[in-house]
C-alpha positions as CSV (number, residue, x, y, z in Angstrom):
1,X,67.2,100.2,228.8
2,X,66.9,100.7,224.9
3,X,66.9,104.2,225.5
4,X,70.5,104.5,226.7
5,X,73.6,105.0,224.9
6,X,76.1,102.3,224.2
7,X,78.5,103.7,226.5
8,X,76.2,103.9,229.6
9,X,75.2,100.1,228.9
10,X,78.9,99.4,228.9
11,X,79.4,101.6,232.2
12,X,76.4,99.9,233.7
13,X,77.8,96.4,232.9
14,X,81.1,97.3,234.4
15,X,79.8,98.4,237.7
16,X,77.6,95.7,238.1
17,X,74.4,97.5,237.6
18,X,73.6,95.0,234.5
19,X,73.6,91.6,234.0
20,X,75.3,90.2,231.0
21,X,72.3,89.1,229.1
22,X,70.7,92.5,229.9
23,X,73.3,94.0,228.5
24,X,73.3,91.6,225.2
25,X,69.3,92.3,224.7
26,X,69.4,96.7,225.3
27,X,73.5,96.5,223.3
28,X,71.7,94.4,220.6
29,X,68.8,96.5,220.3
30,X,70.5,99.3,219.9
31,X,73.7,98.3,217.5
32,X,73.0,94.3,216.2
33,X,74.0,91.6,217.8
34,X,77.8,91.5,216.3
35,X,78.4,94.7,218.1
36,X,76.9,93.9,221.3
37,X,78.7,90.6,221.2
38,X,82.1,93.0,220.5
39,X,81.6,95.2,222.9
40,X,81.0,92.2,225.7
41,X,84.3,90.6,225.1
42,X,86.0,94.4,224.9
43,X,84.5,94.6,228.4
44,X,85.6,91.1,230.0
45,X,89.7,91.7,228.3
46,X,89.4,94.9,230.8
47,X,88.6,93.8,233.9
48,X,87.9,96.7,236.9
49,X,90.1,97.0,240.0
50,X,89.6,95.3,243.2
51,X,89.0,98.0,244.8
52,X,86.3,99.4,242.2
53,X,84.6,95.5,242.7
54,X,84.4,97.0,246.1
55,X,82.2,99.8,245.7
56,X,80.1,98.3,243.2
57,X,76.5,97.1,243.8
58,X,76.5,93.3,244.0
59,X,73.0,93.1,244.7
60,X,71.4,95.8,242.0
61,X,68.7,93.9,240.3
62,X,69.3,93.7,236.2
63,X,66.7,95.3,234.4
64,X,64.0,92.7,233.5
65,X,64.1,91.2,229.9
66,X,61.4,92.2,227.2
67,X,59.9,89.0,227.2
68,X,60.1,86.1,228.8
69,X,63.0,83.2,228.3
70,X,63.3,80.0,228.6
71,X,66.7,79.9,230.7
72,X,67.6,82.8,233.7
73,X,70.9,83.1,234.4
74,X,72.5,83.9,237.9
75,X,73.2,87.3,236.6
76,X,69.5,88.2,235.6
77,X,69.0,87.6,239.6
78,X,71.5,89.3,241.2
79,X,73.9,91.2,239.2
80,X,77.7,89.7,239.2
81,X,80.0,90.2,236.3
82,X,83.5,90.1,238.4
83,X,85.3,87.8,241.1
84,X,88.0,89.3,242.8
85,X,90.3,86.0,243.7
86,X,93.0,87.0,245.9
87,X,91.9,84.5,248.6
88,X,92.6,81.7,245.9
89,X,96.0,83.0,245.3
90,X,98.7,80.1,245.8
91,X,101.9,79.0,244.2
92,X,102.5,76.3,241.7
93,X,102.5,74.0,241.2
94,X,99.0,73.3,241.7
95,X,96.2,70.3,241.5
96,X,93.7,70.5,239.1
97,X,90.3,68.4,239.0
98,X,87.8,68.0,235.8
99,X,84.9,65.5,236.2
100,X,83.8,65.3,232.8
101,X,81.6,64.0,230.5
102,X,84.2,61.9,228.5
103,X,84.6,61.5,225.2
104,X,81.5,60.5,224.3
105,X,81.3,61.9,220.9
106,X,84.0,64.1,218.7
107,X,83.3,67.3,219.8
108,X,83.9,66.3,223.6
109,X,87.1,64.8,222.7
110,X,88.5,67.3,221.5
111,X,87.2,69.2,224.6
112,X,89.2,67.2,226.5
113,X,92.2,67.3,224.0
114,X,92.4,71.4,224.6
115,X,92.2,70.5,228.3
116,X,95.0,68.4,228.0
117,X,96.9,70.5,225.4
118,X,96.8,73.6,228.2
119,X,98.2,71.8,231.3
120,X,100.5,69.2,229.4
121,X,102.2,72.0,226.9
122,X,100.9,75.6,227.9
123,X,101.2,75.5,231.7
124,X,103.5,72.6,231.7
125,X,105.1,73.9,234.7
126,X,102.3,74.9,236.7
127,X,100.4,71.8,237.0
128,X,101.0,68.5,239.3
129,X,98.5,66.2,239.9
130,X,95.6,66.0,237.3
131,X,92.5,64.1,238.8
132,X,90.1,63.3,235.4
133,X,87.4,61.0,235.9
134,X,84.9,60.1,232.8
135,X,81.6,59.7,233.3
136,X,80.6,58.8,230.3
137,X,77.7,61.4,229.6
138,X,76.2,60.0,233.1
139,X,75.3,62.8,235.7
140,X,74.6,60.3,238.6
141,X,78.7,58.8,237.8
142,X,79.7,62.1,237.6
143,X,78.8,62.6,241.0
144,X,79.9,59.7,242.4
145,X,83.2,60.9,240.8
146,X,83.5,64.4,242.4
147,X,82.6,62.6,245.6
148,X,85.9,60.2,245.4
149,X,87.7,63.5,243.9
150,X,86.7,65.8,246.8
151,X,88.7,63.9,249.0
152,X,92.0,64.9,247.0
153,X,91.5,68.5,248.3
154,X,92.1,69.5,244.5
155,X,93.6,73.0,244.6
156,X,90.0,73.3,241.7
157,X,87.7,72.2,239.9
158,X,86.6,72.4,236.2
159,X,83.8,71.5,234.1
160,X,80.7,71.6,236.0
161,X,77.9,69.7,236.6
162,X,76.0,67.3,233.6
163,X,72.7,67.9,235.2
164,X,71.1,69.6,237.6
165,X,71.2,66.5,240.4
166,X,74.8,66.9,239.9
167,X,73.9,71.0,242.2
168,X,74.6,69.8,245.5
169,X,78.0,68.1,245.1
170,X,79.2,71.1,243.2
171,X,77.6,73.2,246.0
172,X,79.8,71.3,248.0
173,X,83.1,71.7,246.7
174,X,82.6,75.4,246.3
175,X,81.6,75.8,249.8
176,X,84.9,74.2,251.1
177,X,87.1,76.6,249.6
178,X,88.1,74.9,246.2
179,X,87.5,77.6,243.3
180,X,84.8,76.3,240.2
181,X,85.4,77.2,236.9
182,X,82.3,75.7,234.9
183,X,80.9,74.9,231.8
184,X,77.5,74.2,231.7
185,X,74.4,75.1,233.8
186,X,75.3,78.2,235.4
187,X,71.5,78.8,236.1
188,X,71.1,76.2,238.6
189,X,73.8,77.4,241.0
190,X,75.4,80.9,242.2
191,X,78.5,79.0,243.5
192,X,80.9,78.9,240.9
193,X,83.9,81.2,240.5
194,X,83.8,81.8,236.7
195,X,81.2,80.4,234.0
196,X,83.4,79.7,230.3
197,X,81.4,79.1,227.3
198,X,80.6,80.0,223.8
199,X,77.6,82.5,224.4
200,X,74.6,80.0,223.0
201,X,72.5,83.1,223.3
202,X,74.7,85.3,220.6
203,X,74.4,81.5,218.6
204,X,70.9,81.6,218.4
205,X,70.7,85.0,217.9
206,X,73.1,85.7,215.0
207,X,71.4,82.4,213.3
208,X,68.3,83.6,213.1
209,X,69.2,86.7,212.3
210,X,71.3,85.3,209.0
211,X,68.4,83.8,208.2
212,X,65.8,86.5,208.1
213,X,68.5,88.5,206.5
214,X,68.9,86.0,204.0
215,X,65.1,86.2,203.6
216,X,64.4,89.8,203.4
217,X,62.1,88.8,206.3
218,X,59.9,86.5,204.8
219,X,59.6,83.2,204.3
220,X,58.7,79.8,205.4
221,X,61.5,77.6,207.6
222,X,62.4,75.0,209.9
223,X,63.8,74.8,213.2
224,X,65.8,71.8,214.5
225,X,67.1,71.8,218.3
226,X,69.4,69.5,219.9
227,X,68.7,68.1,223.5
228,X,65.1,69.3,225.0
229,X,65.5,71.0,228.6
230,X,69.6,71.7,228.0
231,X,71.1,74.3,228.4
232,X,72.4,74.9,224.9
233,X,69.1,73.9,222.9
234,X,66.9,76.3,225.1
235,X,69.4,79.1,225.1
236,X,70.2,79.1,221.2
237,X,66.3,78.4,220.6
238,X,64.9,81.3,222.7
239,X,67.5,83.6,221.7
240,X,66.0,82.8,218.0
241,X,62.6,83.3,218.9
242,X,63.5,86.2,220.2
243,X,65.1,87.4,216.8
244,X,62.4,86.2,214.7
245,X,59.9,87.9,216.6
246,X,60.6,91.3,215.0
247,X,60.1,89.8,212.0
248,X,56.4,88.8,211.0
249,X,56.8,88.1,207.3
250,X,58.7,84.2,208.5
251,X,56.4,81.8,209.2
252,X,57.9,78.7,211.2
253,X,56.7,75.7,210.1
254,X,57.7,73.0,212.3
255,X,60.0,73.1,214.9
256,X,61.8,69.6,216.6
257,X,64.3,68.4,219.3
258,X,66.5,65.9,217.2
259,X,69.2,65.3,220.4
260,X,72.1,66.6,218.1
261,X,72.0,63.3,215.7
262,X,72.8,63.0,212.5
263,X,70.9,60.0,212.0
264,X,67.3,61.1,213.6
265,X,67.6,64.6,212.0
266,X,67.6,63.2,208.6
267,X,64.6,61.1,209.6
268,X,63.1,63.9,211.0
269,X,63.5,66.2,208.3
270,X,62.3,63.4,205.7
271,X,59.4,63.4,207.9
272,X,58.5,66.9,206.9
273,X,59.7,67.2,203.6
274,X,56.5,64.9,202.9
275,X,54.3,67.2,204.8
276,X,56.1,70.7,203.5
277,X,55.9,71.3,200.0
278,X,57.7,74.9,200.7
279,X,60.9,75.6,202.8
280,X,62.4,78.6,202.7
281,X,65.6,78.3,204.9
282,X,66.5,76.0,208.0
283,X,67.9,77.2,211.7
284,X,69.7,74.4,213.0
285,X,71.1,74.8,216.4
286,X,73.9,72.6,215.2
287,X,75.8,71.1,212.3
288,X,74.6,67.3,213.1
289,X,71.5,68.4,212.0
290,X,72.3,70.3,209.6
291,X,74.3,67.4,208.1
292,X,71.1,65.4,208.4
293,X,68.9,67.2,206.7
294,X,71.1,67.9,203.9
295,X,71.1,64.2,202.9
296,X,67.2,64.2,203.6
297,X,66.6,66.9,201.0
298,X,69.4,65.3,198.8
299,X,67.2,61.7,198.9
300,X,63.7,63.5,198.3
301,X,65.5,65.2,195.2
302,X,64.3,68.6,196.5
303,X,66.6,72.0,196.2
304,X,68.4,72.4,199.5
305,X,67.5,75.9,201.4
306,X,70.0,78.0,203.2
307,X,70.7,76.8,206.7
308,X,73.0,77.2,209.8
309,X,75.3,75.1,210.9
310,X,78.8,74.7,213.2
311,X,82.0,73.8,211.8
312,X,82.2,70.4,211.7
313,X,84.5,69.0,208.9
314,X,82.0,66.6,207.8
315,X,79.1,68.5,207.1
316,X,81.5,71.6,205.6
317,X,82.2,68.5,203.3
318,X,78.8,68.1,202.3
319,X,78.3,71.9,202.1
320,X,80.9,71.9,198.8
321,X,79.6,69.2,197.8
322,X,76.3,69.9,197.1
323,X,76.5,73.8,197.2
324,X,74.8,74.1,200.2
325,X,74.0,78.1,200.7
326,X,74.9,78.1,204.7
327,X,75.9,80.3,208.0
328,X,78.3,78.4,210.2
329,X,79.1,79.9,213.6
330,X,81.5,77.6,216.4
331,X,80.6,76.1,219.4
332,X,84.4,75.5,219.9
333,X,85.2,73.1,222.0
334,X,88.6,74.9,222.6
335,X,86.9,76.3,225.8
336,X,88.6,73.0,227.3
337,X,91.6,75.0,226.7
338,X,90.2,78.4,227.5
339,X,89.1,76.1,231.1
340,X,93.1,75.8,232.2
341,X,93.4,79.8,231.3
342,X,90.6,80.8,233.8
343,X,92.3,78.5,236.3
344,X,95.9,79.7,236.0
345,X,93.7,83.6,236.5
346,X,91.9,82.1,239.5
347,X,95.2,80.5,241.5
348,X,97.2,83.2,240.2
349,X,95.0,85.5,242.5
350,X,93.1,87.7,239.7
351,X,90.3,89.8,239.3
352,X,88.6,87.2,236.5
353,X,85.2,87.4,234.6
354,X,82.1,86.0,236.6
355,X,81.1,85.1,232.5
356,X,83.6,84.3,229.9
357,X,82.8,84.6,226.6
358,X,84.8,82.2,224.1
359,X,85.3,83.8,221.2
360,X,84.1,81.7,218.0
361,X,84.9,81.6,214.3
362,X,82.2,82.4,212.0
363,X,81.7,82.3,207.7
364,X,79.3,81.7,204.8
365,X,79.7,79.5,201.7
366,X,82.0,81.9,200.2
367,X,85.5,81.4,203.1
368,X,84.1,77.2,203.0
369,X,87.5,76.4,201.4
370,X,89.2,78.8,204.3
371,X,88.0,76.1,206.5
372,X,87.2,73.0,205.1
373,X,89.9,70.3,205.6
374,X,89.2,67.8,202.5
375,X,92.2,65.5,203.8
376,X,91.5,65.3,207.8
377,X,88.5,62.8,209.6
378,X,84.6,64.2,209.1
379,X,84.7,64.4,213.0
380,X,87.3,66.8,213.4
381,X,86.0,70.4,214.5
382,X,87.9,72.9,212.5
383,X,87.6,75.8,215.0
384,X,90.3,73.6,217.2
385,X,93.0,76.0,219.0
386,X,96.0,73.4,220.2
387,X,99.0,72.3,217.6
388,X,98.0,70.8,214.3
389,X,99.9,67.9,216.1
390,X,97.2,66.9,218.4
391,X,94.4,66.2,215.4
392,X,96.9,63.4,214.9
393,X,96.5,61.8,218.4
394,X,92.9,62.1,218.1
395,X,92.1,61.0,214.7
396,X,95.3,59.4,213.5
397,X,95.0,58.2,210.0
């Protein structure tokens, strides 16, 4: 695929000839990943035709990655970028189901708060009944709760499934009619209408390649993950791998799962501070850890390295602070918001994305101040998207 032009990967993308990721690996290839990553969202804001959906080759298998990842997508197996959904087509109001999570830390919180934000205020009138159930990060609730929800007949569904148990009874609600706009594990189903999400590929990708830039290709780092086996610390970390490879001069050190806290990445990182008297830079798949190891090298008394991060008011706090050298790029959990969007396209009877890109805010230590909120809670995530009046009924003061 590297061999073709830009504009024949964007052709082949439209027509369904090439997955999504296969288009991110040749586009990147060819132009960088900040192109590729432009020229994907240019293609989902333009969606084809009906009828063109109709002459284009579902089943064309995508061209097979260079190298083997840890996560395959539904579209590197059978090749579909667009769902035409006129048969969902129905007039408001309408009932809307999201088994979720819960607010089990800030981040999902405010996940929810976009949700809410988008069928309380933005879609005010196109919304009835809301059916939310928390599960409280467990999968097996979760289930339990789509079970008791299935019965409502919800007009559909977001969120998607915690874990890959939760399959079948997602399976299930697809395959009675109701419409699935998801967040998380597209890979372990094909029945889902539309996937939202910040691309944890482009993530992974753009901070490794900050970091080799930073470099000049060589040098010795660290790499911290979040969750082992998810979705979002496999993605980001083989997407890096994949960067890094072309680059022979950086030697990883150590690489560790640190389940995205704050507390076990500083122990983790004090850990190998005793063990590495050299560290070039750190890739962090998130800012928890990030945060973490900051106050680990600030203890040991050693010169923090550039690292990557999200932007997470609390560690953008301790980025000024201590003049941390950083790359921050969003995992915004305004894709609650971006949720309610898809589904207003879906009922509304659209031709919508089968992958949805979220856009996300990126910056370096020189726009920190553009960001940083000195005055507002370390928990707030400063990529939000609703009405500075809803940080308030979060994190009231």
């Amino acid at each position: 695929m590297e061999d073709k032009s830009v504009n024949n990967l964007v052709e082949d993308y439209r027509s369904n000839r090439l997955s999504r990721r296969g288009f991110l690996r040749a586009a990147t290839a060819l132009v960088g990943v900040t192109v590729a990553e432009s020229l994907l969202i240019s293609c989902q804001a333009n969606p084809p035709a009906p009828e063109e959906l109709k002459e284009s080759s579902a089943e064309a298998p995508a061209a097979p990655p260079s190298e083997p990842v840890a996560i395959i997508s539904p579209a590197q197996k059978k090749v579909i970028n667009w769902e035409d959904c006129t048969k969902y087509k129905k007039d408001p109001p309408w009932t809307m189901a999201n088994p979720t999570q819960g607010p089990t830390n800030s981040w999902a919180l405010m996940l929810d708060g976009h949700t809410d934000y988008g069928r309380l205020e933005k879609y005010k009138d196109y919304f009835s009944d809301y059916f939310y159930a928390d599960s409280g990060g467990n999968a097996a609730k979760q289930i339990s709760d789509l079970e008791s929800i299935l019965v409502k007949n919800p007009d559909i569904i977001i969120g998607g499934a915690l874990g890959a148990a939760g399959k079948a009874i997602f399976d299930q609600a697809y395959d009675s009619g109701i419409p699935l706009v998801i967040g998380q594990l597209p890979y372990e189903s094909e029945k889902y209408t539309s996937f939202v999400n910040p691309d944890n590929w482009i993530i992974g990708a753009k901070f490794a390649d900050w970091i080799a830039r930073k470099l000049n290709g060589e040098g010795k780092i660290l790499m911290t993950s979040g969750i082992a086996g998810t979705d979002t610390a496999e993605t980001r970390l083989s997407a890096a791998k994949e960067i890094f490879a072309n680059y022979p001069g950086i030697e990883v050190l150590a690489h560790g799962y640190m389940d995205w806290s704050i507390s076990k990445a500083k122990q983790g990182f004090e850990a190998w501070l005793a063990s590495y008297t050299e560290v070039d830079a750190v890739w962090s798949d998130s800012a928890f850890m990030a945060w973490g190891a900051i106050e680990a090298f600030v203890e040991a008394e050693r010169e923090i390295p550039p690292m990557t991060a999200e932007p997470l008011n609390g560690f953008l706090k301790l980025a000024k602070q201590h003049n941390v050298d950083f790359f921050a790029r969003g995992y915004p959990n305004a894709y609650g918001l971006d949720f309610v969007d898809m589904a207003v396209n879906v009922l509304m009877g659209e031709v919508v994305p089968r992958f949805k890109d979220v856009p996300s805010i990126e910056f370096e230590k020189d726009k920190l101040d553009q960001y940083l909120q000195p005055d507002e809670s370390d928990d707030l995530w400063v990529d939000y998207r609703f009405p500075r009046s809803w940080i308030q009924k979060m994190f009231p003061k």
